[in-house]
Jmol script that loads the backbone (N, CA, C; Angstrom):
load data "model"
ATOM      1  N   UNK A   1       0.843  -1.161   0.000  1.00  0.00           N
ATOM      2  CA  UNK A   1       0.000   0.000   0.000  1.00  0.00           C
ATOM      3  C   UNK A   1       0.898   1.237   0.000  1.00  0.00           C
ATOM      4  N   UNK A   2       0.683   2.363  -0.601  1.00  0.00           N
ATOM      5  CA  UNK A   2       1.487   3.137  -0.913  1.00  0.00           C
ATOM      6  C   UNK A   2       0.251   4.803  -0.370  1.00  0.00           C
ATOM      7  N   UNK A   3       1.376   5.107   0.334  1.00  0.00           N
ATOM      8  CA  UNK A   3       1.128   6.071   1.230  1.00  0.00           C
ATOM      9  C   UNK A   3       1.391   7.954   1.070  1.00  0.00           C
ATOM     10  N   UNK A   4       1.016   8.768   0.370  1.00  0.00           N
ATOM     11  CA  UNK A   4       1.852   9.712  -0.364  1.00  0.00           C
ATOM     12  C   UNK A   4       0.782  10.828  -0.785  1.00  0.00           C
ATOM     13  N   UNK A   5       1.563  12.043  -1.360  1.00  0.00           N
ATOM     14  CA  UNK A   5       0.981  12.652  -1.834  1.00  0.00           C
ATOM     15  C   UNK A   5       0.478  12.519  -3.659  1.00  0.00           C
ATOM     16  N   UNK A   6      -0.980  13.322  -3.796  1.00  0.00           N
ATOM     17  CA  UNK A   6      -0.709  12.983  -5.693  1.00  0.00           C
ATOM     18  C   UNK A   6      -0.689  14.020  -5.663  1.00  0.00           C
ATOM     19  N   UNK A   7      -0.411  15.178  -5.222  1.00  0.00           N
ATOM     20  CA  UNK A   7       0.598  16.380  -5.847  1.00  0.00           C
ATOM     21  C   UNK A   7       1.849  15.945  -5.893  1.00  0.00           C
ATOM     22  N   UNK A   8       2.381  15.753  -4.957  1.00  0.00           N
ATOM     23  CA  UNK A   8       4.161  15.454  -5.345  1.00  0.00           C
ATOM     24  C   UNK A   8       4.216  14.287  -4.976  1.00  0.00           C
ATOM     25  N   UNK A   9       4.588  13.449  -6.060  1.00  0.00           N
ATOM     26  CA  UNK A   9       4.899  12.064  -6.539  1.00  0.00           C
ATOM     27  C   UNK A   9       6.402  11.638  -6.317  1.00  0.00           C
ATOM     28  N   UNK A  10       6.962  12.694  -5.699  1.00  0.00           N
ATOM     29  CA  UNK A  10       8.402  12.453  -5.437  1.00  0.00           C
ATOM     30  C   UNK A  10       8.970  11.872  -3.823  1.00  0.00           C
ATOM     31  N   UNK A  11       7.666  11.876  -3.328  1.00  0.00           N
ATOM     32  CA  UNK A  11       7.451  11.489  -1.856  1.00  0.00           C
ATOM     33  C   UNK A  11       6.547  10.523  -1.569  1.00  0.00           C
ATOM     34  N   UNK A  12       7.002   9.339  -1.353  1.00  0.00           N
ATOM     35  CA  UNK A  12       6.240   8.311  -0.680  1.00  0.00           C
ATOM     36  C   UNK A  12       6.179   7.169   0.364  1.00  0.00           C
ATOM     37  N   UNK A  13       5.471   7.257   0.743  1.00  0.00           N
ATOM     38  CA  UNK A  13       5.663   5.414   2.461  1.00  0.00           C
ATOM     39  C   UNK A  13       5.003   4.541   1.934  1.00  0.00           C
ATOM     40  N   UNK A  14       5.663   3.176   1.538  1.00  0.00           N
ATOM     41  CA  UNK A  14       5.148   2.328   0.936  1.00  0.00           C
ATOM     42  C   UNK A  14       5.314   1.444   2.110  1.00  0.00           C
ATOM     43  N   UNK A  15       3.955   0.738   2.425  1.00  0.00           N
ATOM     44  CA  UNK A  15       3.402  -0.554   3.819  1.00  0.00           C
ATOM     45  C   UNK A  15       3.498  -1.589   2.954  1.00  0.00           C
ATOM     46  N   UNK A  16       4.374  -2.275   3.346  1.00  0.00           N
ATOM     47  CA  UNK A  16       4.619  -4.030   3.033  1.00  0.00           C
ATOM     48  C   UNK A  16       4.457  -4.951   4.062  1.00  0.00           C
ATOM     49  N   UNK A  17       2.940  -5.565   3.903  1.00  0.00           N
ATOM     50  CA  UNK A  17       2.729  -6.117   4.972  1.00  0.00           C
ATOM     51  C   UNK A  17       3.711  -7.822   4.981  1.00  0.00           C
ATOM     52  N   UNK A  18       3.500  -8.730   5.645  1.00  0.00           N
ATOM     53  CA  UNK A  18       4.164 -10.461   6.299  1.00  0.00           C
ATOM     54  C   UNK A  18       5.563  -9.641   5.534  1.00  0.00           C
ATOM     55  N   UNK A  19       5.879  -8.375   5.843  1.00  0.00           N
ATOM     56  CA  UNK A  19       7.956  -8.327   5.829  1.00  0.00           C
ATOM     57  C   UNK A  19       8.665  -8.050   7.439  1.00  0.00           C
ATOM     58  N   UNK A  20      10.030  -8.330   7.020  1.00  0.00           N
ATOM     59  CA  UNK A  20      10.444  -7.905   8.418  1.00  0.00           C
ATOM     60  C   UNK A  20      12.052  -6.971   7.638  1.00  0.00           C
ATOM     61  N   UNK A  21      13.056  -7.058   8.677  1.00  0.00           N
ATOM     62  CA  UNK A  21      13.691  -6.466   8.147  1.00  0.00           C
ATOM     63  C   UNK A  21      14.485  -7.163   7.275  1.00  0.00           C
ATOM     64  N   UNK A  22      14.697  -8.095   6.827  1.00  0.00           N
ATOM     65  CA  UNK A  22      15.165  -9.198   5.540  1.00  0.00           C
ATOM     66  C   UNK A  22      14.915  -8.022   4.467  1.00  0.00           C
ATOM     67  N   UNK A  23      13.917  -8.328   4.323  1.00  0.00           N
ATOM     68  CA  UNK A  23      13.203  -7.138   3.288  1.00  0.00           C
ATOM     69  C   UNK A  23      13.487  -5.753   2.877  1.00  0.00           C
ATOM     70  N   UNK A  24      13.260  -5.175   3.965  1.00  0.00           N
ATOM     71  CA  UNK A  24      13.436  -3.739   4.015  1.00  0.00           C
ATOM     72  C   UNK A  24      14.694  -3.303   4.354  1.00  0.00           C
ATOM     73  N   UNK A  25      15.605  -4.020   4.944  1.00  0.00           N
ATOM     74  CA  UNK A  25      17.360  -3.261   4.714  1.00  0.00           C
ATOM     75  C   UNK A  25      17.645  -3.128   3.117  1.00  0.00           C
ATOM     76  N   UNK A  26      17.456  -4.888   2.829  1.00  0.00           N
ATOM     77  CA  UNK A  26      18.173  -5.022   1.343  1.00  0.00           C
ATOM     78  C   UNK A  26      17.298  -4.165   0.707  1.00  0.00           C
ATOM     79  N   UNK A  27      16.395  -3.912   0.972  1.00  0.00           N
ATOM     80  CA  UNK A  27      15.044  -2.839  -0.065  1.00  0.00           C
ATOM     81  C   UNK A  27      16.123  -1.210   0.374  1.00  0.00           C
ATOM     82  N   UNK A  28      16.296  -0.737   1.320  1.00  0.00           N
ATOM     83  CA  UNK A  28      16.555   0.108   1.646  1.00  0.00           C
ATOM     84  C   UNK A  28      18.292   0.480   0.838  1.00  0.00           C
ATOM     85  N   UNK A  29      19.293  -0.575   1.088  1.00  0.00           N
ATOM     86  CA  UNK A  29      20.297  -0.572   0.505  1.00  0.00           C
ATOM     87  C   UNK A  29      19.702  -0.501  -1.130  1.00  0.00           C
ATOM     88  N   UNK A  30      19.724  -0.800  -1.771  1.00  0.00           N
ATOM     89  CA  UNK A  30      19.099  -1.046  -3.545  1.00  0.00           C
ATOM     90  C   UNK A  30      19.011   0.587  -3.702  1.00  0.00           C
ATOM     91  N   UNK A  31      17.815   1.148  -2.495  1.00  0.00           N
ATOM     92  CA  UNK A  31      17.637   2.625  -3.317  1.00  0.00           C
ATOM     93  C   UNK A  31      18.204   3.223  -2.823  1.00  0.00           C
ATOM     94  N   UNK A  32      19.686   3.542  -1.779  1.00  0.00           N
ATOM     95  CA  UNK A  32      20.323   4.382  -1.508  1.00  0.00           C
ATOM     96  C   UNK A  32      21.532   4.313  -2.321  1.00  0.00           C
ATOM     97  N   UNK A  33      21.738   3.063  -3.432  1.00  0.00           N
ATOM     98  CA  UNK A  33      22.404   2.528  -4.427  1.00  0.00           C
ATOM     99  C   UNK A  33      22.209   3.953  -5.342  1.00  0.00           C
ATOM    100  N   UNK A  34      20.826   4.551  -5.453  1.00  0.00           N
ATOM    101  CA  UNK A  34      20.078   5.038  -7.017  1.00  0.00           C
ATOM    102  C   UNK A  34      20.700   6.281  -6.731  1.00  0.00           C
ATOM    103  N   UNK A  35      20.943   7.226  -7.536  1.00  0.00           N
ATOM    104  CA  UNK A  35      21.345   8.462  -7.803  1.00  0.00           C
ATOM    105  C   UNK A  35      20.243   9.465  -7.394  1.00  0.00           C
ATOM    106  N   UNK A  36      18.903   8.588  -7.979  1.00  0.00           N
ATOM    107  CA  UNK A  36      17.676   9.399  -7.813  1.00  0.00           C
ATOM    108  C   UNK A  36      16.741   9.747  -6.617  1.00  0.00           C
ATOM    109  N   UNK A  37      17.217   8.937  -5.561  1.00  0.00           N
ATOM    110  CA  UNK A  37      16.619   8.842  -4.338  1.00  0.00           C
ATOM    111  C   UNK A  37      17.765   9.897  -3.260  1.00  0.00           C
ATOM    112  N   UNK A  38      16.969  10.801  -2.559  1.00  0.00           N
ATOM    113  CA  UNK A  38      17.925  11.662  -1.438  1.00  0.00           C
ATOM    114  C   UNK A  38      17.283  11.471  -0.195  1.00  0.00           C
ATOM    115  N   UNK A  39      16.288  10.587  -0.196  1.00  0.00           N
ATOM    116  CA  UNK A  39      16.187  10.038   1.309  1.00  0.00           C
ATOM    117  C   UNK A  39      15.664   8.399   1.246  1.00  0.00           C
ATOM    118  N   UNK A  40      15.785   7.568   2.082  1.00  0.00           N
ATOM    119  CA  UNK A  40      15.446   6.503   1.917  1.00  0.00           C
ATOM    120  C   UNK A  40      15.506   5.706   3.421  1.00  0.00           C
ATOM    121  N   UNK A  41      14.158   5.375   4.341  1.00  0.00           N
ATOM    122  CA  UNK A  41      14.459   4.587   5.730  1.00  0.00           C
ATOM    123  C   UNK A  41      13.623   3.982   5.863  1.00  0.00           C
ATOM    124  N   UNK A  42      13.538   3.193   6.705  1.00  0.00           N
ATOM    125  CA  UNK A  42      12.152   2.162   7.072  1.00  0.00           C
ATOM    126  C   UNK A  42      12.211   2.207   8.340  1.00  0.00           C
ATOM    127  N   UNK A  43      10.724   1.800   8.544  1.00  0.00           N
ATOM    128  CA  UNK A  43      10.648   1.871  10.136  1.00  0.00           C
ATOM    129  C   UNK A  43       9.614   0.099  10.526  1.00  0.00           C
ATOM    130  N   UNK A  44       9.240  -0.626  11.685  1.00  0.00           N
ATOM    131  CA  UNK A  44       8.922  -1.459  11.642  1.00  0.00           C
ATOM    132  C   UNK A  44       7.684  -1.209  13.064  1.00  0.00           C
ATOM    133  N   UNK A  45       7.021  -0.958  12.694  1.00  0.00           N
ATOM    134  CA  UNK A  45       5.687  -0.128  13.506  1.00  0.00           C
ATOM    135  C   UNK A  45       5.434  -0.612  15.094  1.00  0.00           C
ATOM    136  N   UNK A  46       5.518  -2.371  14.917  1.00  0.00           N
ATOM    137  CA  UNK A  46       5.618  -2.368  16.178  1.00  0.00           C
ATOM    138  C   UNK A  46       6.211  -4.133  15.953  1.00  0.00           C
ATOM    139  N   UNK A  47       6.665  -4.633  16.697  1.00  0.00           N
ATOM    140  CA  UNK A  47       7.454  -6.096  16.801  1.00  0.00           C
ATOM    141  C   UNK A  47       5.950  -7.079  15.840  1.00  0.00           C
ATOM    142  N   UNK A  48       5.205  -6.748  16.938  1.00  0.00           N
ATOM    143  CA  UNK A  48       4.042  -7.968  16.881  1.00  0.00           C
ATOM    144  C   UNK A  48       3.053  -8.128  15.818  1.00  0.00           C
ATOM    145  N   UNK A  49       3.542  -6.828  14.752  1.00  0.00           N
ATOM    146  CA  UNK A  49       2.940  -6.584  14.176  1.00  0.00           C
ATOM    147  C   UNK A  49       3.827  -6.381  12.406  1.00  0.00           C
ATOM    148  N   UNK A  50       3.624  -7.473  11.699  1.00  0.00           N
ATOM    149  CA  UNK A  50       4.517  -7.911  10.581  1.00  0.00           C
ATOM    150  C   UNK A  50       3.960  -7.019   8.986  1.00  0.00           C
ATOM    151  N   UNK A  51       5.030  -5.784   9.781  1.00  0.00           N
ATOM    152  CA  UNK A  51       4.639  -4.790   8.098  1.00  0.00           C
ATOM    153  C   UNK A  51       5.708  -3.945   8.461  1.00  0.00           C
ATOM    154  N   UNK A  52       6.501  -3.230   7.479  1.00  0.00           N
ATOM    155  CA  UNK A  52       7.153  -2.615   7.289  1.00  0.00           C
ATOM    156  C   UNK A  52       6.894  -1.526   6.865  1.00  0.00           C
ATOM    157  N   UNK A  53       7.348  -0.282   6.713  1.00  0.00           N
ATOM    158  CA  UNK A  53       7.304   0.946   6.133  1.00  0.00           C
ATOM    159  C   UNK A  53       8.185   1.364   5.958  1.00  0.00           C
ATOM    160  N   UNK A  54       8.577   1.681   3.907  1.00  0.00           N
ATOM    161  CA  UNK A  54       9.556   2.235   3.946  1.00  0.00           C
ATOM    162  C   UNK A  54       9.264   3.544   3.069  1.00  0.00           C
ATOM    163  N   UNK A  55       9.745   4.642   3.830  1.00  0.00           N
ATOM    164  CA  UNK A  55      10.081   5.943   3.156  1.00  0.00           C
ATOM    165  C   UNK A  55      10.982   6.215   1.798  1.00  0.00           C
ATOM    166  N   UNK A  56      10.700   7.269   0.579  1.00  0.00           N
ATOM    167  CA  UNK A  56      11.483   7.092  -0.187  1.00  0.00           C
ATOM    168  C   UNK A  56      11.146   8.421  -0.936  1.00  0.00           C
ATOM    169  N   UNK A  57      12.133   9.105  -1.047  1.00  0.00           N
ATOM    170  CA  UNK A  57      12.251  10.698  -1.329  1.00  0.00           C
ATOM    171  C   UNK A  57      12.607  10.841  -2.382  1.00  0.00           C
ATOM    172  N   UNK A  58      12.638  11.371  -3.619  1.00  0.00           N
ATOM    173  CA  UNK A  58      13.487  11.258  -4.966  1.00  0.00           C
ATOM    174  C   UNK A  58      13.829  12.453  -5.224  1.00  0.00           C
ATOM    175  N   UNK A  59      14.702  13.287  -6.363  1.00  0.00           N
ATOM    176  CA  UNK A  59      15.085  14.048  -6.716  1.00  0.00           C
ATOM    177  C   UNK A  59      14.088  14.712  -7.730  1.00  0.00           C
ATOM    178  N   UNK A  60      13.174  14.084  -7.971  1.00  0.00           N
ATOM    179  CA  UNK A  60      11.939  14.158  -8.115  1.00  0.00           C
ATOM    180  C   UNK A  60      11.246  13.070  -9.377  1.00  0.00           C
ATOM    181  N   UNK A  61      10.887  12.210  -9.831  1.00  0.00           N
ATOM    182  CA  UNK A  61      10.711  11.261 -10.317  1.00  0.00           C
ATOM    183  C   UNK A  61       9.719  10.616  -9.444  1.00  0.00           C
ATOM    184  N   UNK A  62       9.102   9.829  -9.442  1.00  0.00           N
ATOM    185  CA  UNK A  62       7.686   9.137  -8.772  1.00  0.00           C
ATOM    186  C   UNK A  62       8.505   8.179  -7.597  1.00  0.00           C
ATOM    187  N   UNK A  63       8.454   8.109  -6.531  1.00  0.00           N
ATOM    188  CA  UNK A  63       8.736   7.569  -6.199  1.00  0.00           C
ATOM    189  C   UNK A  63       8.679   5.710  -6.343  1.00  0.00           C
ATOM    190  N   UNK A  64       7.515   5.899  -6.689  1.00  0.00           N
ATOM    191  CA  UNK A  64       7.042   4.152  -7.005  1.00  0.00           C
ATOM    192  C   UNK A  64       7.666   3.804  -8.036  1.00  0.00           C
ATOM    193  N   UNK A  65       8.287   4.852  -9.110  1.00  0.00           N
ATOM    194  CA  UNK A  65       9.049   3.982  -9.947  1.00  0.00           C
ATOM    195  C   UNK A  65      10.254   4.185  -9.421  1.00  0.00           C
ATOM    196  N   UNK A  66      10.511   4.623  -8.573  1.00  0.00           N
ATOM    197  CA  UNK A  66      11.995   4.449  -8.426  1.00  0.00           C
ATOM    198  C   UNK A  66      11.945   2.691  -7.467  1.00  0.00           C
ATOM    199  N   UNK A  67      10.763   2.573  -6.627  1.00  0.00           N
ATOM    200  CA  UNK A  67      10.830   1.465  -5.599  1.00  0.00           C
ATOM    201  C   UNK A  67      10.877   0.261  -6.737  1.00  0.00           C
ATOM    202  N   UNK A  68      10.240   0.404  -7.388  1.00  0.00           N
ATOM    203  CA  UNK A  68      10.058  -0.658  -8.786  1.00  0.00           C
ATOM    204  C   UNK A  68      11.459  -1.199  -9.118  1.00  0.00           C
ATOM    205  N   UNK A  69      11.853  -0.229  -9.524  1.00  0.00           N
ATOM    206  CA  UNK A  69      13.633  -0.081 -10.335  1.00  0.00           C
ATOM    207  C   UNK A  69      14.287  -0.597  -8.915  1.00  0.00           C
ATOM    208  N   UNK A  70      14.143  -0.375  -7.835  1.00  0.00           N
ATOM    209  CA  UNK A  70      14.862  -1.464  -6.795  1.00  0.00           C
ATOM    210  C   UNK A  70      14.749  -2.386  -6.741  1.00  0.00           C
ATOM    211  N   UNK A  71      13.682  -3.165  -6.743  1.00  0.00           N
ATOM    212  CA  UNK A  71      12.971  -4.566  -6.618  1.00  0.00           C
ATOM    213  C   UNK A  71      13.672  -4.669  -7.677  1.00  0.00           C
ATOM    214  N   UNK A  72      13.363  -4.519  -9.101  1.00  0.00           N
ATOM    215  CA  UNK A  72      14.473  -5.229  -9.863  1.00  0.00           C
ATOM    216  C   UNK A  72      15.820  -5.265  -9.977  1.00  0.00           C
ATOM    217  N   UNK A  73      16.378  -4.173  -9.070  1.00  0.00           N
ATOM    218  CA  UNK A  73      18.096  -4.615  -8.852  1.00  0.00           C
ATOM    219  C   UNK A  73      18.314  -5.561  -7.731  1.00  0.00           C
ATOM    220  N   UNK A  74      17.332  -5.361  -6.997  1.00  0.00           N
ATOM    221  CA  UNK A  74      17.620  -6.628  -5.897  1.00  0.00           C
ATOM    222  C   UNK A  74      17.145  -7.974  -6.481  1.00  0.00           C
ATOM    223  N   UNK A  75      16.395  -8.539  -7.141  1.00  0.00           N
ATOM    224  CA  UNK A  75      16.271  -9.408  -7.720  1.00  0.00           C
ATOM    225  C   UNK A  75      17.615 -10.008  -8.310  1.00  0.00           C
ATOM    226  N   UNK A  76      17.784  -9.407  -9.416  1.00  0.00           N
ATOM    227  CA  UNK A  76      19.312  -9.470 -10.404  1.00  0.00           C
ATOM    228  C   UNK A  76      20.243 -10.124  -9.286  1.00  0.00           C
ATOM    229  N   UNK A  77      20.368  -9.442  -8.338  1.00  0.00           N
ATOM    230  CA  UNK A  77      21.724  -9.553  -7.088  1.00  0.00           C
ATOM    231  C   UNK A  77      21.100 -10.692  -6.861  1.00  0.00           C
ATOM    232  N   UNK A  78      19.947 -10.962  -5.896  1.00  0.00           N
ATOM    233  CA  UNK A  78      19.846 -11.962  -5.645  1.00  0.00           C
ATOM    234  C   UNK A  78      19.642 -13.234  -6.566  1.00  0.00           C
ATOM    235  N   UNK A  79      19.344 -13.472  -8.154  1.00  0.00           N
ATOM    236  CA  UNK A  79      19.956 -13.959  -8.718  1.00  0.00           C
ATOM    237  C   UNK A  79      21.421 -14.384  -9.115  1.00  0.00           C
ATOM    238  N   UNK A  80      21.994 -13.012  -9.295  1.00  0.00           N
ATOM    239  CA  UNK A  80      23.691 -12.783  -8.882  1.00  0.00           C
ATOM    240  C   UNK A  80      24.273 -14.133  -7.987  1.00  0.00           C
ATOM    241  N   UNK A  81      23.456 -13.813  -6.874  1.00  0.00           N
ATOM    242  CA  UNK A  81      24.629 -14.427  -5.694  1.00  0.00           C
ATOM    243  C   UNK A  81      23.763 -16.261  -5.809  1.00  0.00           C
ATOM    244  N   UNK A  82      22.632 -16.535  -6.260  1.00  0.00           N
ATOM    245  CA  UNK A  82      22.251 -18.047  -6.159  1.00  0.00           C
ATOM    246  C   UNK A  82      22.974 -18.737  -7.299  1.00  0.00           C
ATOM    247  N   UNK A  83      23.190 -17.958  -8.640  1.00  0.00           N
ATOM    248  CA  UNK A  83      24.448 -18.702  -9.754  1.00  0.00           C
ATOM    249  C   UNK A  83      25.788 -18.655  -8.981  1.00  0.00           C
ATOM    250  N   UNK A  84      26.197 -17.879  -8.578  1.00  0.00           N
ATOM    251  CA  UNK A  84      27.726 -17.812  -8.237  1.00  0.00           C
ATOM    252  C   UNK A  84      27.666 -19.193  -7.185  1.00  0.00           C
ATOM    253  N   UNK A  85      26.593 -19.375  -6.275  1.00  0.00           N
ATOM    254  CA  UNK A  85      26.472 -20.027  -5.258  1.00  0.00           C
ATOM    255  C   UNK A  85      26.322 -21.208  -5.845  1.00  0.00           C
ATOM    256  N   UNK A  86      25.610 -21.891  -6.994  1.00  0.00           N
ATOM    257  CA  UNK A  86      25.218 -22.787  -7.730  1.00  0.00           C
ATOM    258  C   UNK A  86      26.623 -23.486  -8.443  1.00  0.00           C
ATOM    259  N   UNK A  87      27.249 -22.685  -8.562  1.00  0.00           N
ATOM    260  CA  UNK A  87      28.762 -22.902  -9.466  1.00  0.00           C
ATOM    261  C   UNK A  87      29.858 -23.081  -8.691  1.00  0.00           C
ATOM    262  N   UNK A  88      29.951 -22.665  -7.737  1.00  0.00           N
ATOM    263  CA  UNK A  88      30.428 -23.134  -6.496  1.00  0.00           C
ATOM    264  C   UNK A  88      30.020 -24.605  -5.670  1.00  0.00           C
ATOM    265  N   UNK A  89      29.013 -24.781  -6.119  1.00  0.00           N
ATOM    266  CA  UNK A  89      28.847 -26.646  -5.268  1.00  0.00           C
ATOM    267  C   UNK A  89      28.764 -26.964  -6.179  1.00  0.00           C
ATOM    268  N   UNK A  90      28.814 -26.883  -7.545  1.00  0.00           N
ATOM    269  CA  UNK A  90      28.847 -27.972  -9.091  1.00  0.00           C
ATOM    270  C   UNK A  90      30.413 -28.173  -8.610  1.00  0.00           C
ATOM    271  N   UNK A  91      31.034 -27.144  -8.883  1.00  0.00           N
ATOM    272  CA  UNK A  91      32.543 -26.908  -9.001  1.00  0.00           C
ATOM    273  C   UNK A  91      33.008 -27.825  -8.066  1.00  0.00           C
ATOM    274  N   UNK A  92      32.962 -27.434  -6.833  1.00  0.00           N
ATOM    275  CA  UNK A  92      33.232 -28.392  -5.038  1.00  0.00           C
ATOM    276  C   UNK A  92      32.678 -29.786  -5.831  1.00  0.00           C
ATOM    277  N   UNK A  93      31.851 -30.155  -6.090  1.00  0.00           N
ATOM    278  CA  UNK A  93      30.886 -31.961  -6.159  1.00  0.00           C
ATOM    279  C   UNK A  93      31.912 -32.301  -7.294  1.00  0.00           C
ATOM    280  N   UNK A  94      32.584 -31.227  -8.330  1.00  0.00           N
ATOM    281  CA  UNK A  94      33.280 -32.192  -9.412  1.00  0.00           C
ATOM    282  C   UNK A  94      34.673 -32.101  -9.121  1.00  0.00           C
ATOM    283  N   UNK A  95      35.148 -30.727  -9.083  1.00  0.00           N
ATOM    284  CA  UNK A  95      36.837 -30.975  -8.652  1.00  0.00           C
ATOM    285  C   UNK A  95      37.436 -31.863  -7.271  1.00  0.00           C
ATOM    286  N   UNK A  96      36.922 -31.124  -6.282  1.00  0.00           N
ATOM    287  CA  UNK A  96      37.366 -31.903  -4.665  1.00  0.00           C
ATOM    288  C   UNK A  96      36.628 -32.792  -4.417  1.00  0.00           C
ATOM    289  N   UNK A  97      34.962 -32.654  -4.198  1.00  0.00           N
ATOM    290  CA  UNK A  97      34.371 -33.905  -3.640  1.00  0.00           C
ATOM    291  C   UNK A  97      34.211 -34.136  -2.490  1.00  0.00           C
ATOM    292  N   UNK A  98      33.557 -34.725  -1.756  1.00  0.00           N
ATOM    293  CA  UNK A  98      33.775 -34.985  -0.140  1.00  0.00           C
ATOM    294  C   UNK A  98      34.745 -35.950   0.278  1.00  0.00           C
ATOM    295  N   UNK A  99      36.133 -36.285  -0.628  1.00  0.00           N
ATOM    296  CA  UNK A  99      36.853 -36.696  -0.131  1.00  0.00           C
ATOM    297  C   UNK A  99      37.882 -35.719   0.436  1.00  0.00           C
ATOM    298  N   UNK A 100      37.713 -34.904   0.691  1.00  0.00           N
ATOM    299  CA  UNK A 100      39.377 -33.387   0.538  1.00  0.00           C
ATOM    300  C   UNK A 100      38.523 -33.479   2.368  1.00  0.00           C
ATOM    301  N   UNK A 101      36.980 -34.256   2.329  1.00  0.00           N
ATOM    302  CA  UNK A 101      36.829 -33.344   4.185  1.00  0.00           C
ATOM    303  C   UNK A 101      36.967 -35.128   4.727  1.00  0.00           C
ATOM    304  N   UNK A 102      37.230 -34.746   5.879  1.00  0.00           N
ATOM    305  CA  UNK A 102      37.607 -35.613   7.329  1.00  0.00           C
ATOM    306  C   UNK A 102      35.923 -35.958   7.904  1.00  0.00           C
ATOM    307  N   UNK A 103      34.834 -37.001   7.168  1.00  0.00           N
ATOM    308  CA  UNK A 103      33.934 -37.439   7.551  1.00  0.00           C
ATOM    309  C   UNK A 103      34.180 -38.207   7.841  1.00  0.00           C
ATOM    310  N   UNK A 104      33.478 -38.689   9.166  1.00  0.00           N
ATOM    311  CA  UNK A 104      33.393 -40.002   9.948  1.00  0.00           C
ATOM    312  C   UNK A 104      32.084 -40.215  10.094  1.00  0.00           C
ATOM    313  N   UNK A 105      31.399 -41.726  10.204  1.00  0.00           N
ATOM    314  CA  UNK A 105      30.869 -42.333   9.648  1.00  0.00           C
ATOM    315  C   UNK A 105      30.320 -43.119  11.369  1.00  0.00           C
TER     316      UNK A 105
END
end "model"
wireframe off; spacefill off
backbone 0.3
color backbone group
């Protein structure tokens, strides 16, 4: 749910509810990444209560497309890091193997 003005579209609090902070750091890192964003924080309303809010200020551009354009750089990354991670235990299962470790049985 997106929280804001429709005069200025350059300011908005977007509520993401079942998130915690998993979510909203890496959400938060992505758009302090962007050139276009000059404020960017989240807050977590209360423990017991599973929603996030994150703030997001732009240089003026809509904010929602800038949150958009995050979600898809965090995606990419987190694609990024499950190949690198994927190629790394192909690599380990064919070069070394579980013979290089000290299992006992």
């Amino acid at each position: 749910m997106e929280h804001g003005s429709f005069e200025d579209q350059s300011k908005a609090t977007f509520s993401l509810t079942d998130e915690d902070h998993t979510l909203a750091n890496a959400l938060r890192f992505t758009l302090n990444q962007d050139p276009r964003v000059t404020f960017c924080g989240y807050s977590i309303p209360h423990p017991s209560d599973a929603r996030v809010n994150i703030r997001v200020q732009t240089t003026g551009g809509p904010a929602r497309e800038v949150l958009n354009d995050s979600c898809q750089d965090l995606m990419l990354i987190c694609e990024n890091v499950r190949d690198t991670f994927d190629k790394a235990i192909l690599k380990f299962k064919t070069e070394e193997g579980l013979g290089s470790m000290d299992i006992k049985k």
